[in-house]
N, C-alpha and C positions, 0 to 999 in steps of 0.2 A: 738867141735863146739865152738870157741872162737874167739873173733874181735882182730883184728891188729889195733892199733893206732896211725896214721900217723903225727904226727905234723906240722902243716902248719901256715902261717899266710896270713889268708885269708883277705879280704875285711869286767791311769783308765778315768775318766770324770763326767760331768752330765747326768742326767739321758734326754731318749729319749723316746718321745711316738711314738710307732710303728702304724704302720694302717693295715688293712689286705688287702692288696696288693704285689707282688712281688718285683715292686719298693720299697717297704717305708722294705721289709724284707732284701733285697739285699745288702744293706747300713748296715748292723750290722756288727760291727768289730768283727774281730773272737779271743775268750777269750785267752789270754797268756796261761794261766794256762791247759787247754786243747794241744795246740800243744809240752808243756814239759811233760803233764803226762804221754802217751803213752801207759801206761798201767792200766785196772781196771779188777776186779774182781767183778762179779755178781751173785745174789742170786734171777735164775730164779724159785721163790718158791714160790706156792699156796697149796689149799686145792685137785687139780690132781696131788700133790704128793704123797698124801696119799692111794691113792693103790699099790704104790709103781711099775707102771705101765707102764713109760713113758707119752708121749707130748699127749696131743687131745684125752687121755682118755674121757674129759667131752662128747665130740662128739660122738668118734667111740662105745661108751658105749651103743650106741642109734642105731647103726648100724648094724641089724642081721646080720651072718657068720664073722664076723670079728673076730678078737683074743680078743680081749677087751670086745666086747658081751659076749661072751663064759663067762671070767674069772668074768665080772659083777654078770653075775646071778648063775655060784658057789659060788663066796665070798658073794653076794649080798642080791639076790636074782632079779626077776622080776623088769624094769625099770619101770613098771606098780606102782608097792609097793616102790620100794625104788629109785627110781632117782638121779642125781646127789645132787639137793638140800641135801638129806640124806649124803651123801659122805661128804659134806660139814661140818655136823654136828658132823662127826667120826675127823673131821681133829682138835685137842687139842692139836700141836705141844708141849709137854711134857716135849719134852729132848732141848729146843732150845735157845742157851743163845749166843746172838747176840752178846754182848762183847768179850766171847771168839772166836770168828767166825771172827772177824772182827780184833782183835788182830794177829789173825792167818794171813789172808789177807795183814796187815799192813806188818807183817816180811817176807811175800813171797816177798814183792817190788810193790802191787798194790798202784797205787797214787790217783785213783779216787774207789770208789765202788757204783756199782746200783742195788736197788733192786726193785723188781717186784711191780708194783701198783696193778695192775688186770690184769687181762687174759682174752683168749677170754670167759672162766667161767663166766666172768663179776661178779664175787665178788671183790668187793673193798678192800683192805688189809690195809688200816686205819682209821679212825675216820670220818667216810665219814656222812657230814651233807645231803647229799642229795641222798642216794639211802642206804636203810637197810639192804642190803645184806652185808655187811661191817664186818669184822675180830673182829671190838669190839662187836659187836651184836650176831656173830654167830660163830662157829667152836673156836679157840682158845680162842677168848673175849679176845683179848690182842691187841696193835695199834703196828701194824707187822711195818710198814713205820715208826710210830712213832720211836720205838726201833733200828730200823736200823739206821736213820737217828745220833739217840744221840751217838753212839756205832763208826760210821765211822767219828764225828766230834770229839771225843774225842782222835782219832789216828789221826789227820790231813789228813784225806782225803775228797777229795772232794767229794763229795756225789750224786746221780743223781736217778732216778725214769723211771722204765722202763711202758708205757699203750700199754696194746694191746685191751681193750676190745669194740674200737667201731664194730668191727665185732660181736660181739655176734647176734645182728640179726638175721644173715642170716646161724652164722657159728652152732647157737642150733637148727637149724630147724628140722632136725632128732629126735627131742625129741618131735615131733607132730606125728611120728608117730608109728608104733605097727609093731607086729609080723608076718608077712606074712603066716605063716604057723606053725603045731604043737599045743599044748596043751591051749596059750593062743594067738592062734592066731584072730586080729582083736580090742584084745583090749588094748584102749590106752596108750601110757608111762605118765608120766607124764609132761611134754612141755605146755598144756593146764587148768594147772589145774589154780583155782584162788584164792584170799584170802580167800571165803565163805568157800573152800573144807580144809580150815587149822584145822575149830573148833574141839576140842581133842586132836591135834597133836603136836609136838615139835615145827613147825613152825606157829603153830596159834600164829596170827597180822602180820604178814610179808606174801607180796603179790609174789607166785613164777613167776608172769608175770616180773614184775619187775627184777627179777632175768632172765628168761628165754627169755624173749621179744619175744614172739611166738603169739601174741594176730595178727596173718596176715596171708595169706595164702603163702605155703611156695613155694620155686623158684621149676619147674619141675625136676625128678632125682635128689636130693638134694644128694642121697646114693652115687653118682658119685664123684670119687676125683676131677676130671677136673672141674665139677658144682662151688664146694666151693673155688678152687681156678681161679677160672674166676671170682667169683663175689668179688675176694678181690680187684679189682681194682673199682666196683659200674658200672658196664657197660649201664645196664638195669636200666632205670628213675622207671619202673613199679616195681621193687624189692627194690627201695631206702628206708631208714630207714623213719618212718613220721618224722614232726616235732619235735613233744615232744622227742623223742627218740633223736633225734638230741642236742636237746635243753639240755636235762639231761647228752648229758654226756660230752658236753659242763661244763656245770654246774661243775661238779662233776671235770674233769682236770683242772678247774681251783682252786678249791676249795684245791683241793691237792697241789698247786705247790704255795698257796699264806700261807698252813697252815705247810709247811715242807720247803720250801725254797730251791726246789734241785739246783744245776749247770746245770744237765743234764734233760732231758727229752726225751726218746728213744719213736719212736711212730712205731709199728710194722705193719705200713703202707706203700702202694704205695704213696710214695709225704707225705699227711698230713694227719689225720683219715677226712674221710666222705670227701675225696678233689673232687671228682668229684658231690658231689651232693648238694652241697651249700655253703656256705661262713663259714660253721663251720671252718675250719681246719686252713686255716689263721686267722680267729680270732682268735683262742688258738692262734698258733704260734706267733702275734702281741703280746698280751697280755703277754705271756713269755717273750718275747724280752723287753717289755718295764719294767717286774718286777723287771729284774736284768743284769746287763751291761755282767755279768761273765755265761749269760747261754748258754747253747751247744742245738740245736733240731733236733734231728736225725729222718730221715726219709730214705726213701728205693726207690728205679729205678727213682732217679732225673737226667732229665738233664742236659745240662752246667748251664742253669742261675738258676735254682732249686739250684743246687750246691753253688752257692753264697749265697744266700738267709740261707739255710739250710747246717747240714753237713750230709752228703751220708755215710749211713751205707750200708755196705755189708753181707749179714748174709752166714754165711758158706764158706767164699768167699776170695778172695786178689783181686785188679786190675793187670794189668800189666804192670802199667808206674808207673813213681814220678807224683801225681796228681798236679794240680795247686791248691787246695785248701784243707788242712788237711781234714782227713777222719776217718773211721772209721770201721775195720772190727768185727763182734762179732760172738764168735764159742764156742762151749762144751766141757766138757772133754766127756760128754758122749748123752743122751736125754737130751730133754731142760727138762723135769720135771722129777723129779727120778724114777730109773728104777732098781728095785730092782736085776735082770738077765743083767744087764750089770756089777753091781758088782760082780754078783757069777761066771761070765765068764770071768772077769777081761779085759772090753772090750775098758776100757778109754783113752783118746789118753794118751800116755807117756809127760813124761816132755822135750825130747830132740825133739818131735812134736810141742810141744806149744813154745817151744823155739825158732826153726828154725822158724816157724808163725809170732812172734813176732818180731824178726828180720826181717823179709821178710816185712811185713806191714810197718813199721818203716822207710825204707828203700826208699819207695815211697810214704811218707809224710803222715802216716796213724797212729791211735792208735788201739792198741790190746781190745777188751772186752773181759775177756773169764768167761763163765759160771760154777760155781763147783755145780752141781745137790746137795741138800740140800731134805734128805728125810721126809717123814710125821711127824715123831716127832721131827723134827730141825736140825737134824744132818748130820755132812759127814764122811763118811765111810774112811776106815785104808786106801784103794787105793789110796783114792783122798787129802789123808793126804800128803801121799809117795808123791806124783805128784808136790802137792805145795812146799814139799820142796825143791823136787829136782829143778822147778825154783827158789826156792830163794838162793839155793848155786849158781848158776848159775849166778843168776843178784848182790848178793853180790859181786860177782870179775869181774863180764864182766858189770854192770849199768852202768857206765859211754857211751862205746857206746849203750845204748841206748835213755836214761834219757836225756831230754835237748838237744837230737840232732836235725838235719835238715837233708835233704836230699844232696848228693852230686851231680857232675854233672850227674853222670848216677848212677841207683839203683842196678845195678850188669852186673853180667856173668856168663854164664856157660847153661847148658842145660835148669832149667828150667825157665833160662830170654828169652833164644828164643827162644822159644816152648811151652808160658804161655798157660793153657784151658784156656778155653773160659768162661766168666759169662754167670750163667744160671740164667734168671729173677732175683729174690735179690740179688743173689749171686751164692753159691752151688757151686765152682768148686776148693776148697780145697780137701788135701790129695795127691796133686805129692812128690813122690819121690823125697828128695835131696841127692846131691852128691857131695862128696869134690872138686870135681868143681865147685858147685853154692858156690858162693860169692855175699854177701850183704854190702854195703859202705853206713855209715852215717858220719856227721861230724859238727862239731860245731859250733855255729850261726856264722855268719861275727859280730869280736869288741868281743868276749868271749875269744877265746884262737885260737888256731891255730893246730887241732887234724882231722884226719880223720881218721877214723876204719874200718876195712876190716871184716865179719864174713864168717868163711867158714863153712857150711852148712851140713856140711858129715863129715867123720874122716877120715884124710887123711893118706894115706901107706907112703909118699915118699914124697918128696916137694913139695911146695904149689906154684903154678903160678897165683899170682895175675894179669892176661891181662891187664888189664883196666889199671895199672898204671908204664908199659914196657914205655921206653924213648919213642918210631915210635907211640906214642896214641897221643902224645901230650896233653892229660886230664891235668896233672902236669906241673903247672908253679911255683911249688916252689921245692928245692932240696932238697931232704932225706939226713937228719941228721944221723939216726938212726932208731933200731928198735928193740919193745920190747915186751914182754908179757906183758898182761894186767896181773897185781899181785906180777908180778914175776922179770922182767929185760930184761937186751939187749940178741938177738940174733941173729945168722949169717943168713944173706941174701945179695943179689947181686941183682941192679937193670941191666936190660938185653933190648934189642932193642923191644923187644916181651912181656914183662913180666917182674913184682921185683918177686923174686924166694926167698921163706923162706926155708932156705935149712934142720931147724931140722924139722921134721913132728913130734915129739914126744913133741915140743917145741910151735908148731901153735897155738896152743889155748891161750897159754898166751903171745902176742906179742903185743909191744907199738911203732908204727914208726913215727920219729921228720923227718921234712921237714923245709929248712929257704930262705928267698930271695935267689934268683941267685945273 
């Protein structure tokens, strides 16, 4: 899986105060430095790592019959006694030293790195002036954002902050209620409790409302997957969060992005958090946009003019054209929170996965996020060690096409350019099979050089038929010079009426091809 590099020759300011409107968001110029980085590396890491259990532990903990119930109240005990707040308090990331984490990052080739603000947990993971549940108050007492933030600026990468936690409302409601049946059935988890029930306890002066936001009556069937994922979009005016809730965490994203200064801010929302139930979500977004000319606001199932406004993240996901407006897919090596049985069954995508990904997005004007699952005590396991380096032998010889490139006139061929799945709601429709037939072409701004690069996507037995750039396409208006591995040097190939044909297969992955006026 190596790019062919075809040589051709092709064809900052003042600051703005934004309003929260579509208009006044729409008009943000989209930062340089984002459509070159292409690629970043994330540390979707909170205190639901620390069961070491995977994604929406804090949830399904709450949820009799589940797998996560089960393992809660063997490791646990009773959500009644010990709730997640408790989990919270077990989580003392120990082993967790973000310089060499983010050094590691640096040499795989990520240009930007983000990490996790809150979750839908709704604990805050830094120095949070306006809600106590916060990482310096509780579980490690260290400023998790803080550290990351110093650690990715002192490797020159651009830096960004993932928020998921305006759902907490509706997404803790399960933790209002109890056992259905058996030994404590009927009585309450903890979701209800209030500051008064703290005196004694580890969490006396800290309000668990505040944490759990359950002070409401919760949406019917809450236990239902479909329930909590219909209501991420706020459909129902009578389940909207009130105002205070609004107001705080309001408060609180902005408070983060004026006291760390990210590039990025990922919002693991429909459009904007809380977009259908007030003028919250554009405010944030305005307020960003006017803090720093270089910030990126990622948001999820935007339309065309959303897409101006904002950049469209696709989670789990790729499109299947060159977008008009850089993008952004973000995917796992493994669960978004760590998942102790996806290491011991070694279930993480591979590196020549993430690689072909990477290419593939890049290709139709997109950048890669990918997540390396970071466990309870800071750490990432020997797998995902393996994984990282095998992208960065990878992007040490093959970065040029990716790094700095643009999209060519079309983003490929081969089976899975005509036959993309389909997006499922944010995304979800990653994991096709590629084949030394699927080809990906990038290629270098117009006024930089004069390069286009071909990747081929599989390993191929026999030679390589690049379609797209056969004499009968007419895509090529300038003439092959030559052609070379990327590393390495020239190799034989013939351009043909149907196809340029790289005749060594054993040679494709390192190819460099020159193209000059007719």
């Amino acid at each position: 899986m190596r790019p062919v590099k075809v040589l051709v020759y092709p064809t900052k300011g003042s600051s703005v105060v934004f309003t929260p409107s579509w208009e006044s968001l729409e008009a943000r110029e989209m930062p340089e430095w984002f459509t070159r980085a292409k690629f970043g590396l994330w540390a979707h890491w909170g205190p639901q790592c620390q069961p070491g259990h995977g994604d929406w532990y804090a949830r399904s903990m709450y949820l009799p019959g589940t797998e996560d119930a089960r393992f809660h109240r063997e490791r646990y005990g009773h959500p009644s006694r010990f709730g997640f707040k408790d989990v919270i308090n077990e989580w003392k990331a120990s082993r967790w030293d973000p310089e060499e984490l983010v050094a590691l990052y640096a040499r795989t080739g990520a240009r930007y790195f983000v990490a996790m603000a809150n979750h839908h947990d709704n604990v805050d993971l830094w120095d949070s002036t306006h809600h106590a549940w916060n990482s310096v108050r509780v579980g490690p007492r260290r400023d998790i954002v803080g550290e990351w933030a110093a650690a990715a600026r002192s490797h020159g990468l651009r830096f960004g902050v993932s928020v998921h936690a305006a759902h907490a409302w509706s997404w803790y409601e399960p933790s209002q209620g109890a056992d259905p049946d058996g030994p404590m059935a009927g009585v309450p988890y903890d979701g209800r409790l209030s500051a008064a029930d703290g005196a004694g306890t580890w969490w006396e002066g800290l309000d668990p409302q505040q944490l759990y936001a359950q002070n409401h009556p919760p949406a019917p069937n809450v236990a239902d997957p479909k329930v909590i994922h219909r209501a991420w979009d706020w459909p129902d005016p009578e389940h909207w969060p009130d105002a205070a809730y609004q107001a705080a965490f309001k408060a609180r994203t902005l408070q983060l992005a004026e006291a760390y200064r990210p590039d990025l801010v990922y919002f693991d929302d429909t459009v904007l958090p809380l977009h259908q139930c007030g003028p919250v979500g554009l405010e944030i977004a305005a307020a960003l946009y006017t803090l720093s000319e270089d910030m990126i606001v990622c948001g999820k199932v935007l339309d065309e003019r959303q897409r101006r406004a904002l950049t469209w993240d696709v989670e789990r996901g790729v499109s299947d054209r060159i977008e008009p407006e850089p993008w952004q897919t973000c995917t796992c090596l493994g669960e978004w929170h760590y998942d102790e049985r996806v290491f011991a069954e070694h279930r993480y995508k591979p590196a020549a996965e993430v690689v072909g990904m990477l290419v593939d997005v890049v290709s139709k004007n997109g950048n890669l996020l990918l997540s390396v699952p970071v466990s309870g005590e800071g750490e990432i396991d020997e797998d995902e060690r393996a994984i990282l380096a095998g992208i960065g032998r990878w992007l040490a010889v093959n970065g040029e096409a990716v790094f700095d490139t643009v999209p060519w006139k079309v983003f490929g061929e081969g089976p899975s350019a005509e036959h993309p799945p389909a997006l499922k709601a944010q995304g979800f429709n990653e994991g096709s099979t590629m084949t030394s037939a699927d080809i990906r072409y990038t290629a270098t701004p117009v006024g930089t050089g004069s390069s286009l690069y071909a990747t081929v996507l599989g390993v191929p037995e026999g030679p390589v038929a690049l379609r797209r750039l056969g004499r009968q396409t007419g895509l090529l208006d300038r003439e092959i010079t030559g052609v070379h591995a990327l590393g390495e040097g020239p190799v034989s190939w013939r351009q043909e009426e149907g196809a340029l044909v790289i005749e060594s297969a054993a040679q494709v992955h390192r190819i460099e091809l020159g193209l000059r006026e007719r």
